[in-house]
N, C-alpha and C positions, 0 to 999 in steps of 0.2 A: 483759690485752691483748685488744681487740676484733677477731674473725674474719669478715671477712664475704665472704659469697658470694650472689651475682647469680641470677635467676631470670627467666625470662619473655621472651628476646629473643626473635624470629625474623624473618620477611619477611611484610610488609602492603604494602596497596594505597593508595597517597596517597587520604586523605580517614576510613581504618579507625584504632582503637581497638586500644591496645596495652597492657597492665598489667604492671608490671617490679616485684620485690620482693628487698629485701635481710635476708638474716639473719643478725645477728651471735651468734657460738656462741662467741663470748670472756663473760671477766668485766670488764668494767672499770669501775668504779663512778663514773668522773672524768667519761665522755661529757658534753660541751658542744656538741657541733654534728653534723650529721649530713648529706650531700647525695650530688646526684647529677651527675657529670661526664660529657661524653661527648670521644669522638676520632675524628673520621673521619680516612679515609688519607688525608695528606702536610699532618694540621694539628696545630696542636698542643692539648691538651686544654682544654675551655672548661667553664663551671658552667653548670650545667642551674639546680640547686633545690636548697634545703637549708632545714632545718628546727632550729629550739632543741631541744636537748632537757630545756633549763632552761621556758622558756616559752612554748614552741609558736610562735614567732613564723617565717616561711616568709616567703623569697625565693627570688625567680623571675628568670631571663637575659630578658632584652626580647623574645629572638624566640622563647620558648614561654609568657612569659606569656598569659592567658588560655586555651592551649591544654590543658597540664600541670597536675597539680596532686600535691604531696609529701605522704607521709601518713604518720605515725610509730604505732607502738603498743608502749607503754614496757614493755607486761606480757609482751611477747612479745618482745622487744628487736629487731622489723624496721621499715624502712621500705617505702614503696610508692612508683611515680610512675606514676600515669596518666596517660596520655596518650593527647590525643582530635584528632583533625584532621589525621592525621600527611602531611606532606609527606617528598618526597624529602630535602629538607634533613635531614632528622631521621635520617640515615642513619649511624650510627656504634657503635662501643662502647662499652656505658655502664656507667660504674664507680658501685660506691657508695663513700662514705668518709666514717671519720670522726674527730672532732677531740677530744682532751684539755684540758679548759681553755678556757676565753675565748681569743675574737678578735678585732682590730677589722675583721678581713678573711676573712668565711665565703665569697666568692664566690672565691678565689685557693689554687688546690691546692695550691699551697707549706704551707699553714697546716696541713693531715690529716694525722694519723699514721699513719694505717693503710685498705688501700684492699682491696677488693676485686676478682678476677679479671678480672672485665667478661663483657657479653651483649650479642653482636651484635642488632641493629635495625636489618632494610634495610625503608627504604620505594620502591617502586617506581611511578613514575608510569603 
């Protein structure tokens, strides 16, 4: 079963550079998918980025494409998402998680078995 725990949130300045990492300290040999969610207060949780961990193949939410970018390291069993351009919008807590098995839906948190804590990211105008 995969454990994971969040690294790297804190408070930046709209337009600063943020690096958030997740480390899973489970075994679980099935990992199929891997991303990153976030939830500001009074919304409900959206997909940021996720990543194969069959084929490195990375999807991005519309409003951090080109901003973001997801980065998996198998040998090490963590993910990363940097994040460059940060606006206020990007204000929330962001989970990692990840998925058992094939999907046809990696952007829909229903689909993750197992998530991590969360790490606040305020950006301030």
């Amino acid at each position: 079963q995969a454990q994971l725990v969040e690294s790297g949130g804190g408070l930046v300045q709209a337009g600063d550079s943020l690096s958030l990492s997740c480390a899973d300290s489970g075994r679980s040999p099935s990992i199929y998918m891997r991303a990153w969610f976030r939830q500001a207060p009074g919304k409900e949780r959206e997909f940021v980025a996720a990543i194969s961990w069959i084929d490195d193949t990375r999807r991005y939410a519309d409003s951090v494409k080109g901003r973001f970018t997801i980065s998996g390291d198998r040998a090490k069993n963590t993910i990363g998402l940097q994040m460059n351009s940060l606006i206020p919008e990007d204000t929330a807590v962001y989970f990692c998680a990840a998925r058992n098995w094939s999907t046809m839906k990696p952007t829909d948190a229903n689909e993750y078995d197992v998530w991590g804590q969360g790490t606040q990211v305020t950006v301030s105008s």
